[in-house]
N, C-alpha and C positions, 0 to 999 in steps of 0.2 A: 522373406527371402532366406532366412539364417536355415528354417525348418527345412524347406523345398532344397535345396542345395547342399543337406547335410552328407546325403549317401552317395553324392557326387565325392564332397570332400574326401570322404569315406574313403572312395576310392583311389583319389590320386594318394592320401597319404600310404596305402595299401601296395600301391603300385600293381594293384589286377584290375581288373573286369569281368564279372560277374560273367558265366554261363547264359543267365538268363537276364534277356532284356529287361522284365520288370521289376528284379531284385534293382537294378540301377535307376531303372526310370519310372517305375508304380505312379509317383506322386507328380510327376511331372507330363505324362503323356494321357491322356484323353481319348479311351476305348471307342466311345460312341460317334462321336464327331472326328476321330483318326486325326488328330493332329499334337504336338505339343502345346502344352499350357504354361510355357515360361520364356522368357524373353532372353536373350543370348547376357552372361552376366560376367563375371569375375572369374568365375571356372568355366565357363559353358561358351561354346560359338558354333553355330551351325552353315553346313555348308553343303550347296544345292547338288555340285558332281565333287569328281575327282581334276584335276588338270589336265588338259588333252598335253599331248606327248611336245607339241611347239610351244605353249603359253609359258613362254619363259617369268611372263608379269605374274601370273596368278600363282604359278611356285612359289614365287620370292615371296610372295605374298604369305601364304601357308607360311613359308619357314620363320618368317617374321612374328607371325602369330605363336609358333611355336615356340622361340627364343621369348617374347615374350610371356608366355602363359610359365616358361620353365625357369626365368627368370624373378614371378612373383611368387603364386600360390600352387603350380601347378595347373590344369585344365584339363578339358575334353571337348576334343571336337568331336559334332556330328555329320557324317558325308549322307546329303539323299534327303537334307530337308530345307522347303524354300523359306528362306530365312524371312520372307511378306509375311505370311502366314502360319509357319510352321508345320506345314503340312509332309510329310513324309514321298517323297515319288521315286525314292529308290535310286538304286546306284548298279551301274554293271559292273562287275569285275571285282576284283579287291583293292585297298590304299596299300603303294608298294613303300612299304615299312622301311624294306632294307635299303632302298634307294635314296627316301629322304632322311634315313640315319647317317648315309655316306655323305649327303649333303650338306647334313649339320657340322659335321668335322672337317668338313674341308670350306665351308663359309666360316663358321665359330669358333672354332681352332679348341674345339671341346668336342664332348663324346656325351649325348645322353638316350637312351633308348626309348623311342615311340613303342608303345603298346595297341593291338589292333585285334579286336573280334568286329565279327561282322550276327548281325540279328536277321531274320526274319519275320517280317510284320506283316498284317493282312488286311488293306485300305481299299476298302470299298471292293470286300471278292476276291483281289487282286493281292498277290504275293509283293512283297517290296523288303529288296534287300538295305537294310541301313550298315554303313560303316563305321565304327567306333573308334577312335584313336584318341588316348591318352598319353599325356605328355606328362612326364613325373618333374617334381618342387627341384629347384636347386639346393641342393646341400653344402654347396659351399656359402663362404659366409663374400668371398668375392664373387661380385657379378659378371655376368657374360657379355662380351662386348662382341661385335661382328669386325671379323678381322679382315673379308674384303669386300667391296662395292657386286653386288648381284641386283639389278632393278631395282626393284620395290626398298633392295637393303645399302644402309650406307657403312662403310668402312667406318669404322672405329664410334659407331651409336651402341647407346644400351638402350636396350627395348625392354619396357615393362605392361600389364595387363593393367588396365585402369575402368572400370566399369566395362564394357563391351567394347571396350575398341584396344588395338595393340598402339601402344603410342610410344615416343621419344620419350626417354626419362628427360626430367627437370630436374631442378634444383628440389624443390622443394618434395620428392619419388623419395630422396636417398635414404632418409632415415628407414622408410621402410624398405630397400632394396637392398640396406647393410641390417638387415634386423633380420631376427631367429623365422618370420614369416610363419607361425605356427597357425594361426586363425583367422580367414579371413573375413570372419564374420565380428572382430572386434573391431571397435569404433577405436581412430588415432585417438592413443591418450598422451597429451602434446601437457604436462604439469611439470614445473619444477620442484615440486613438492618433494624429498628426501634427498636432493642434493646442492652442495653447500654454492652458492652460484651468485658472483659477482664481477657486476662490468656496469661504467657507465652507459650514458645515454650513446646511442648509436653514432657515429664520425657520418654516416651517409648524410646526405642532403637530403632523398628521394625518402620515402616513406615504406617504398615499396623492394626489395632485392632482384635484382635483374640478371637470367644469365648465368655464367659461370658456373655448368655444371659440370665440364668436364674438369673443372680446377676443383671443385668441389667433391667430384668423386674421390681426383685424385687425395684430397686429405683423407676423406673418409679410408681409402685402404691402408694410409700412412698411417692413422688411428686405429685400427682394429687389426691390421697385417703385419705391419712392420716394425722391424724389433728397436728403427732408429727412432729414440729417445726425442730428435729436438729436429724442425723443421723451418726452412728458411721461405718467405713469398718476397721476393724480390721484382724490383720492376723501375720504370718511371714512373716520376711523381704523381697522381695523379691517375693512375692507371686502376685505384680501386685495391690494392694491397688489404690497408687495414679492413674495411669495408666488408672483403670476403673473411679475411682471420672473425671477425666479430659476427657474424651470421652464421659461417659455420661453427663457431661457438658457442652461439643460441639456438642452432640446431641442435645442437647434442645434446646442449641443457634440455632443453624442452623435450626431446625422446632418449633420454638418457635409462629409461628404464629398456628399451627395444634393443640395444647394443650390447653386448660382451664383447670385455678385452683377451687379450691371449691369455691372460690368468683366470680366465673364464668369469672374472667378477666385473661388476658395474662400477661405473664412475661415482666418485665419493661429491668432488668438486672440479667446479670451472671460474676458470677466471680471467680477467683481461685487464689488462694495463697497459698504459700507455708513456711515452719520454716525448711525445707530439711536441713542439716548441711551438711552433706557429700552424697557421689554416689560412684557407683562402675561403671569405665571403662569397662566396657568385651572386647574391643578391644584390650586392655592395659596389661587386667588383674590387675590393681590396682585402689584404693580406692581412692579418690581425694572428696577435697572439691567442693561443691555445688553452682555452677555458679548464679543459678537464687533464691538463696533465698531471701526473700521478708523483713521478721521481727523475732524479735527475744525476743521480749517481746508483752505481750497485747496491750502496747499502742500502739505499731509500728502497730501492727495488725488493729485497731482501723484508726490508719491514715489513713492505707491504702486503707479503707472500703469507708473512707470521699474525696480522692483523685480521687479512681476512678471509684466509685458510684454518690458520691453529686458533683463529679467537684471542690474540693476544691486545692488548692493552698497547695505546700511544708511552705510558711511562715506560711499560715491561718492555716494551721492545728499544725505547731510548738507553735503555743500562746497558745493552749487549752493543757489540759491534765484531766485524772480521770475523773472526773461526764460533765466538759465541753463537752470530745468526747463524750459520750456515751447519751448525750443529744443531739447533734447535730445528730447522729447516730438514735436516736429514731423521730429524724423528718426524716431522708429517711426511714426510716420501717414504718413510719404513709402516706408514702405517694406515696412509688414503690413497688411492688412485683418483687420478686429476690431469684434468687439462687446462693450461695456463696458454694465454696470449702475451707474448710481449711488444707490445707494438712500437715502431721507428725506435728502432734499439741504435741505429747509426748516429742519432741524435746525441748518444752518449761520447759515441766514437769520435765525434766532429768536435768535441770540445776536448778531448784529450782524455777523458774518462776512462776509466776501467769499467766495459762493459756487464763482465759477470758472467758471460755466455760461458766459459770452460769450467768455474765452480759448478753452477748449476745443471752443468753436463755431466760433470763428475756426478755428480749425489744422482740423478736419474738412472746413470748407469747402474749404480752401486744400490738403488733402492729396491727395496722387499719387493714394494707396490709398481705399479703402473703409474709413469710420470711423463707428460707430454707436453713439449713445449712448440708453439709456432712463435715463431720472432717477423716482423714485415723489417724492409729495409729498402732503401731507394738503390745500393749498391749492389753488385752480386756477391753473397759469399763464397769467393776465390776459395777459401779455408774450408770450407764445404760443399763443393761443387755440389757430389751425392748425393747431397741431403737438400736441396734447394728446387724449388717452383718457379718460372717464371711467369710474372702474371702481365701477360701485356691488354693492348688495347683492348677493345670489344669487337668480338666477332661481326664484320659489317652484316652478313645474310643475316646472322640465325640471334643475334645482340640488338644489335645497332639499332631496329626500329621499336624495338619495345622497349627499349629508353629512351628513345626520343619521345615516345609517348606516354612514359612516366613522368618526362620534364616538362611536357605541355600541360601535364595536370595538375601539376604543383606550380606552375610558374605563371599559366593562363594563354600564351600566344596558342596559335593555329599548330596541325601538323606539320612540317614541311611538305612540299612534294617531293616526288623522285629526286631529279635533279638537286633539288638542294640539299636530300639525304645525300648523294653523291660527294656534293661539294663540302657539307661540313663531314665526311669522313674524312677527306683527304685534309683539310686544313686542321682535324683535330686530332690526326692520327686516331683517330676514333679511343683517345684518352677521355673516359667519363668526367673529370674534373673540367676540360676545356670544353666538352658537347654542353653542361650544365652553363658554362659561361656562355654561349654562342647560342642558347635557350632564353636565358637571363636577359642578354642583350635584342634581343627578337621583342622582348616586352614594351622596348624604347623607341621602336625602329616601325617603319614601314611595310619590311619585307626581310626573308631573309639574305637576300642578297644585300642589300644593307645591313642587316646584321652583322654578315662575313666580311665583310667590307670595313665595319666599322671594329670587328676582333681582328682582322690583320694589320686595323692601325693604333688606334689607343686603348680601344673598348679592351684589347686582349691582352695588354699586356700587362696588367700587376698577375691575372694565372701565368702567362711565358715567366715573368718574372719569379712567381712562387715557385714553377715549377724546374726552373734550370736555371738560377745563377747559381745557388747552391751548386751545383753538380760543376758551373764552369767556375767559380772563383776558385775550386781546390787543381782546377788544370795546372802540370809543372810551368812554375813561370820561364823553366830554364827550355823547356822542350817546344814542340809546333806543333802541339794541338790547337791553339787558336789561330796558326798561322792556315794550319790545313781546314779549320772549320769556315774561316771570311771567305779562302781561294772557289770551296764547293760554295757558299751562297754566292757569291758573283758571278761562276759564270753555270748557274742555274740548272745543273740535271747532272746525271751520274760520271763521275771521272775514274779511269783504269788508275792503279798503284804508279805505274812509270807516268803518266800524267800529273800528278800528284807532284811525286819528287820532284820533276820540271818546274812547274809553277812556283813550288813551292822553294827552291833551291834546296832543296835538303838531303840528305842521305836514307838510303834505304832504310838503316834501325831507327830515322829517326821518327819517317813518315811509319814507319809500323808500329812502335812505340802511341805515336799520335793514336793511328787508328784504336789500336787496341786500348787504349783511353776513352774516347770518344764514342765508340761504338753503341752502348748499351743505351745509352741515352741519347747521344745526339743525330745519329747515323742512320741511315738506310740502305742498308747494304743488298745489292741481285745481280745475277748474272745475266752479263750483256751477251748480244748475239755473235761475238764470235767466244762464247767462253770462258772469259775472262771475268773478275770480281768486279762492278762497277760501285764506288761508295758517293751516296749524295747527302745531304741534309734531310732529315725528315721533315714532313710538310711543319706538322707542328712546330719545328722547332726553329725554322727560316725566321719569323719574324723576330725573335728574340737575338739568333747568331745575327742578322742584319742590325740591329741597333747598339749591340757591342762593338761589331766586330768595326764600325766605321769611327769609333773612339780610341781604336788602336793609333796608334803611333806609324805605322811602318800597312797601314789600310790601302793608302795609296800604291804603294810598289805592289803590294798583292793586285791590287786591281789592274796596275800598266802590264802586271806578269798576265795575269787571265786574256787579257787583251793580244799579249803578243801569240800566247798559244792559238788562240784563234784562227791568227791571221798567218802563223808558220805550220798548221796542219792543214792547210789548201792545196790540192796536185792540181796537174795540166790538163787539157779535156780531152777525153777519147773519141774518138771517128763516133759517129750518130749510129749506124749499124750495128756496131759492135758494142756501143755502148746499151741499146734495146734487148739483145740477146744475153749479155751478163745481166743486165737487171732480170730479164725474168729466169734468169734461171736462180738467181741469188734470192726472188721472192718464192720461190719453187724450194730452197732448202729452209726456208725460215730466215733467213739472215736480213730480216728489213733494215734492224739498223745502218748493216754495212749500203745498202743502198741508198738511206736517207744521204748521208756521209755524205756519198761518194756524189750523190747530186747537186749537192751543193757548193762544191769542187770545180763544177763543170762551170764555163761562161758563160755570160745572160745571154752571150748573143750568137753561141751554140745555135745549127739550126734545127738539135734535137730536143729541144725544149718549146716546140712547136711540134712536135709529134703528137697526134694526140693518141696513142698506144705509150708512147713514152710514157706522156701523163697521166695515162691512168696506171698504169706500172705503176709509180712512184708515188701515186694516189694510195694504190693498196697498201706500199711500204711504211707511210706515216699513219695510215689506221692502225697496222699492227706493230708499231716499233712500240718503243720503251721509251720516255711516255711518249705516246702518240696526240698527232697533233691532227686532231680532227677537224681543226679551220682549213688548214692548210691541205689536206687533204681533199675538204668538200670545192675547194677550187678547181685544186686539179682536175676534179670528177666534171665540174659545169664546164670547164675550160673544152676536156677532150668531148663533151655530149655535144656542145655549139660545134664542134666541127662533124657531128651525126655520129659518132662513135660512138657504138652499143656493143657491151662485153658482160654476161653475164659475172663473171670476177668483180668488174668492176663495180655492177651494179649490186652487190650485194658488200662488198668494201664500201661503199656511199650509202647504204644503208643501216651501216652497221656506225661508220660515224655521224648518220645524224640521230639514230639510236642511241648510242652513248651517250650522249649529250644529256640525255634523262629529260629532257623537254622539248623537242623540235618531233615531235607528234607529225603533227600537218607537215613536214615537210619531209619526214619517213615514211608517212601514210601516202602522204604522193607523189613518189617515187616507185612505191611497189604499185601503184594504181598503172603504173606507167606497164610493167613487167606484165600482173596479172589481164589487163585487158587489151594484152597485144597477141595477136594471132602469129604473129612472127616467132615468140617463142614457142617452146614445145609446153605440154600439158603440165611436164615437172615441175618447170620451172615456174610457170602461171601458179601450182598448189602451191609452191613455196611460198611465191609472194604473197600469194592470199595469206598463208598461213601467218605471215611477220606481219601483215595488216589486224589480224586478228590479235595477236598478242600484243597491240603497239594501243588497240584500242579496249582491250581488255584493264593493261596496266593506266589507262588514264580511268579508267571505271572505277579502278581498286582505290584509287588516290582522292576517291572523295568518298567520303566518309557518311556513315547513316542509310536508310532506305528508301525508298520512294520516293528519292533525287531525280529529275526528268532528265537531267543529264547524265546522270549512272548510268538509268536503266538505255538511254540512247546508245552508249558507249557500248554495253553489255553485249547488245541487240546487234549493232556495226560488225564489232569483235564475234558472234556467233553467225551472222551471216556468211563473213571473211572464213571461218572456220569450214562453212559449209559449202561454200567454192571449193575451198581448198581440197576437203573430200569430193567433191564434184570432179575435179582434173585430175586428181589421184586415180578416181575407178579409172579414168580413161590410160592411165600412163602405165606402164606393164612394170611388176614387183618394188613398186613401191609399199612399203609396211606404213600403212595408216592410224596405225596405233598409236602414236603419240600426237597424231591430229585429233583423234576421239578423245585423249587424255587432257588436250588443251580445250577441245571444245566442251568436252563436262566440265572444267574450269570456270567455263565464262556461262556455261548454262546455269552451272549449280550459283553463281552470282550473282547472276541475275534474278533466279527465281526468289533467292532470299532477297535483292532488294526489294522488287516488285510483292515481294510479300504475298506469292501465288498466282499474280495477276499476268496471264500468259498474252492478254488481246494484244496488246502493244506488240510482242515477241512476233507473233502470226500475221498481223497486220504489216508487218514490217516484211516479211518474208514474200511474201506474196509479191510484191514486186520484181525481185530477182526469180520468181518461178515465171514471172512472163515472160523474162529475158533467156530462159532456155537453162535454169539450175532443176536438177535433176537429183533424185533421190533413188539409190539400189539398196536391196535388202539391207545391209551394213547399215550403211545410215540412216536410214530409215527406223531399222531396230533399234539402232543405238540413242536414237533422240528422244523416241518414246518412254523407252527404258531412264533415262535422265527424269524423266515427267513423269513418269510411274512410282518412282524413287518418292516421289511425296506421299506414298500410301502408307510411308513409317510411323506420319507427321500424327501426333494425337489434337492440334489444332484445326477445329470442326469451320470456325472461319477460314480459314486459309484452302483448304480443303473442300469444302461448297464454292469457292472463289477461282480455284482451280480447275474445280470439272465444270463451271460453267464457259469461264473465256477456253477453256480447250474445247468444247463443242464448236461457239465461236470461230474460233480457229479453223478448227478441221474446214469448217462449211466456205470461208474466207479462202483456204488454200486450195478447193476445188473450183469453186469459183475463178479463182485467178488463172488457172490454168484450164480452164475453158473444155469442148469436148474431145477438142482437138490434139489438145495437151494430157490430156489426164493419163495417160499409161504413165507420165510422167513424176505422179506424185499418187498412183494407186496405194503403190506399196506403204507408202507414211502415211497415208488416211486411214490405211487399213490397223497400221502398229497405233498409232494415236486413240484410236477407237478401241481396242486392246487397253490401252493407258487408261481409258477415260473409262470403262469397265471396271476397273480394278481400282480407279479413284473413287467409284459410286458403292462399291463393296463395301471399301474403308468406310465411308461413311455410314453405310446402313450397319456395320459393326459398333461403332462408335455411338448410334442412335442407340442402340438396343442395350449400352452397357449404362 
């Protein structure tokens, strides 16, 4: 690959393109057989047209590719080749250069100039215009991030070029994505070998680093861009602080040769240290003092800077103390560039110690060299706002499940499913130290409801404990922050500031005081519906305020105060008519909450709480309030159906809470069964429902794990049906955009096919049923389905691929069958694209024979 791709290189570092086609491509394109001879790589992607003027998807697409290619090594794409075969079929027109240069600065909030010739090629007799577009390397040494949401592109990602595909950077991209990127044909050389690099054995539990790459970038620019000397990762306990200091510390050791600092030189040494006092087991379940602590005042810190940076000696550094080390200290800063960890530096501060953070700031300032310190801390450095990271929970989407399934591998239980990923986010604030216990405990247990069950009673608490009496024994004993933290655990969900004071008796500075104590770690602070700052407990941390807070002295009067609040925020009830028209107009601006309120205000024996428009009104309000109470909700919904009530709002409000639920499948799959095979509805609303049938049974597909599961591939199968209704009542419904039904249904196709492992009968065999029931296939889908089954002509898997084109035969013959003579205009068009598919899967193969 290195030889074939040099004169590519060639060119992006050039930033031209060659006059002539095969000063670029000699080695790569194949005169006799008219095709290319290399496969889309690191610089190279090919691409069959240009974008027609409405594919707002396939733009986003290009541009992603482009921000990526210009993000790594640079690239070239080719317009006018089918990227199956690489064959050449030419392009009309030109790539309009100056269009998507304007698009790159107004999505990327950067400026880099696409380069375009266009060649003429001669295939088969025939002229064929190819398009060329070159994307030049980034020179800066910061990368490009996309600064807004465009389709295919998400607001605030860094795309990088990774073998043939434009992907998300990770974690483990950055070394090369912050590195000089001269060649991409060197192999990562990941050695510590010439720089001076010491840290104990890792603080993680997990084996493996999960995540946190946008924290991780953010160090890496703090390291190589910014002139601040000394960086703070702050957070709750528990939240992975030191974890990430010590990874990205091993990162840079390990590619410490690929990095320049602003002094243009490499790192001499790394280092990490630690004043950890205590740890928490998760094995154990308890708290245990801290095996690899280092020091415990500044000087020890100091020694150990001189031990095992300068090489000195346990006696040589015992003679010195005060201005001695920290002068010996300022000849290695005058004379290596280095990155130091100092980890749970607060530790020093909690016992009254002299931290050292300002010495050691001084001499970084003041040094020759390059001097970089990260400090981890459970508190925020108020003292250094500027200079500080907050590293909270783990991201639930793009986190959360690849560390659950890091801790199932280390720990042995099942994956969870959905719903229980749901549930242990919310009870763990998705802090890695409590998901590790709530793992842990899964080990002892039957299920994970049990497990949660048994972490919100005793299983969890020595982590509540490790992780937050520290933070509340230092609460003023003179102020109310414990008064305000028991008031929000009792009465259960988010309370306004003048709520607060009330309950609490207190004064305005005093309850602000409080909060602003309290917040960082104990709090969960969001904006209620009418605007206002609501502050409640974090999930995580209810169990632990609940077992303090009822040892209080004065627990009781907080509890008889929550109580009276209660029952003195009650009004009187308004007339039934008038009360249906403010509800919906209040659910009409967003404001559920103020309608949950106000309903529950009103008297039981109200005769509008027997309306059943009422209740689905106020059905819809507690699916979307803050937090929403989807039991009470699916009442409302059965309440107003038994009285025959059918309201599209409603019924997708009831679907959406038994959705949420992350487990009530069967009972959101039918409900929409109800929607899609009622003739009463119009076509839109039938696609819709089919379409929520489709993803309700795709995600229980996804939730079991491995291939050739009879129940996967069922689910698959269900979900791609659903999929294909849904485009069935779409063709009929006038300007509905079917593209994110295609987008959902190659979803569940492309998942299926890899369960099935090629095996399409089952898929056809299933189909065939709903085609005698009158599902119908137009060009669109038709094409589109083929094309999903065509897509395995990539595969260099010769079983899978004989496996393929024989059940798609199969198939074909299965779904004319089924639709009889009478039916067939009905499913010509997909016999006809499948047959196309199953051509081009028989190619593959006699390609593959012959190689």
């Amino acid at each position: 690959m290195k030889a074939e791709i040099t004169k590519l290189h060639e060119a992006v570092c050039a930033g031209s393109l060659s006059e002539d086609f095969f000063d670029l491509f000699d080695d790569l394109y194949d005169t006799k057989n008219d095709q290319f001879v290399i496969q889309e790589n690191v610089l190279l992607d090919f691409k069959e047209d240009f974008p027609a003027p409405k594919d707002e998807n396939y733009r986003s697409g290009l541009l992603k590719l482009f921000l990526a290619f210009h993000n790594t090594f640079g690239g070239i794409v080719v317009f006018g080749v089918r990227d199956k075969d690489f064959k050449p079929v030419g392009v009309n027109g030109s790539f309009d250069v100056e269009k998507f240069n304007s698009l790159v600065t107004e999505i990327f909030g950067t400026r880099f100039e696409l380069i375009r010739r266009n060649y003429e090629l001669t295939v088969g007799g025939d002229s064929k215009t190819i398009s060329v577009v070159l994307v030049p390397k980034r020179t800066t040494t910061e990368p490009v991030i996309s600064q807004r949401t465009y389709h295919q592109i998400d607001k605030g990602k860094l795309y990088i070029r990774e073998r043939h595909e434009a992907k998300t950077a990770s974690s483990h991209h950055l070394p090369l994505v912050f590195s000089r990127r001269e060649n991409p044909f060197d192999e990562a050389d990941e050695n510590i070998s010439g720089i001076q690099y010491s840290a104990p054995p890792s603080p993680s539990t997990l084996p493996n680093f999960i995540g946190r790459t946008e924290l991780t970038t953010e160090l890496w620019k703090w390291l190589l861009l910014s002139r601040m000397p000394r960086i703070y990762l702050s957070g709750p306990g528990g939240s992975g602080k030191s974890t990430l200091a010590y990874e990205f510390l091993d990162q840079v050791a390990y590619n410490w040769k690929a990095a320049s600092l602003q002094n243009g030189e490499k790192l001499d040494f790394a280092l990490f240290v630690s004043s950890k006092e205590t740890e928490l087991n998760v094995r154990i379940g308890a708290e245990q003092l801290f095996g690899s602590r280092q020091f415990s005042t500044a000087e020890e810190l100091y020694r150990l800077i001189l031990k095992d940076v300068g090489g000195f000696s346990e006696a040589e550094t015992e003679l010195l103390s005060g201005e001695g080390l920290l002068n010996e200290i300022r000849g290695l800063f005058d004379t290596y560039n280095g990155l130091i960890v100092i980890d749970d530096i607060d530790a020093l501060s909690r016992s009254g110690q002299d931290t050292g953070e300002e010495d050691l700031f001084l001499l970084c300032s003041q040094a020759r060299k390059v001097i970089k310190l990260i400090y981890t801390l459970r508190n925020d450095a108020s003292y250094a706002k500027n200079s500080a990271i907050s590293v909270p929970g783990l991201d639930k989407e793009a986190e959360l499940p690849a560390f659950l399934e890091e801790c199932c591998e280390l720990f042995g239980p099942q994956m969870p499913n959905s719903d229980a990923i749901e549930r242990i986010a919310e009870e763990t604030s998705c802090l890695p130290l409590l998901i590790e216990t709530v793992v842990g405990l899964r080990t002892n247990c039957s299920s994970y409801h049990e497990a949660l069950r048994d972490f919100k009673d005793k299983g969890g608490e020595a982590a509540r404990k490790y992780l937050y009496q520290r933070e509340y024994d230092k609460l003023d004993l003179n102020g109310k922050s414990r008064q305000v933290l028991a008031a929000l655990m009792e009465y259960g969900g988010p309370l306004g500031f003048d709520a607060i004071c009330a309950i609490t008796n207190a004064s305005n500075d005093q309850v602000r005081s409080a909060i602003n104590e309290t917040a960082n770690i104990f709090l969960k602070i969001s904006t209620q519906d009418d605007e206002t700052t609501g502050y409640s407990l974090s999930p995580s941390a209810q169990g632990f305020v609940r077992s303090v807070s009822k040892r209080l002295p004065y627990y009781e009067a907080v509890k008889r105060a929550v109580e009276h609040f209660r029952r003195d925020t009650a009004k009187s009830t308004p007339q039934e008519a008038t009360t249906i028209i403010k509800f919906e107009r209040l659910v009409r601006e967003g404001k559920y909450g103020q309608v949950v309120l106000e309903a529950k205000q009103i008297d039981e024996n109200d005769a509008v709480k027997v309306n059943p428009k009422f209740l689905s009104v106020l059905g819809q309000a507690y699916v979307q309030s803050e937090p929403p109470d989807l039991s009470k909700a699916r009442g409302l919904f059965e309440k107003a159906d038994s009285f025959g009530y059918k309201d599209i709002f409603m019924l997708r409000a009831w679907f959406y809470a038994e959705r949420k639920t992350g487990y009530r499948f069967l009972e959101a799959v039918s409900l929409c069964e109800r929607v899609a095979t009622d003739e009463n509805f119009s076509d839109r609303h039938r696609s819709e429902f089919y379409s929520k049938i489709g993803e309700c049974r795709s995600t229980q597909a996804r939730s079991i794990s491995g291939s050739g599961n009879p129940d996967k591939l069922t689910f698959f199968t269900q979900s791609i049906i659903a999929y294909l209704w849904a485009m069935h009542f779409a063709a009929s419904a006038k300007k509905i955009d079917r593209s994110k039904t295609a987008d959902w249904l190659n979803r569940a196709m492309t998942g299926y096919i890899g369960a099935a492992e090629g095996d399409l009968g089952y898929l056809f065999k299933s189909i065939s049923e709903p085609i005698k029931r009158g599902l119908s296939f137009d060009q669109y889908t038709a094409t589109f389905v083929a094309d999903q089954i065509a897509g395995l002509s990539k595969s260099r898997d010769m079983t899978m691929l004989r496996r393929a084109q024989g059940t798609l035969q199969d198939g074909i013959l299965a779904i004319e069958k089924a639709a009889g003579k009478r039916n067939r205009e009905r499913v010509d068009i997909l016999t006809a694209q499948l047959g196309i598919a199953k051509k081009i899967l028989e190619v593959r193969i006699m390609q593959l024979s012959a190689n």
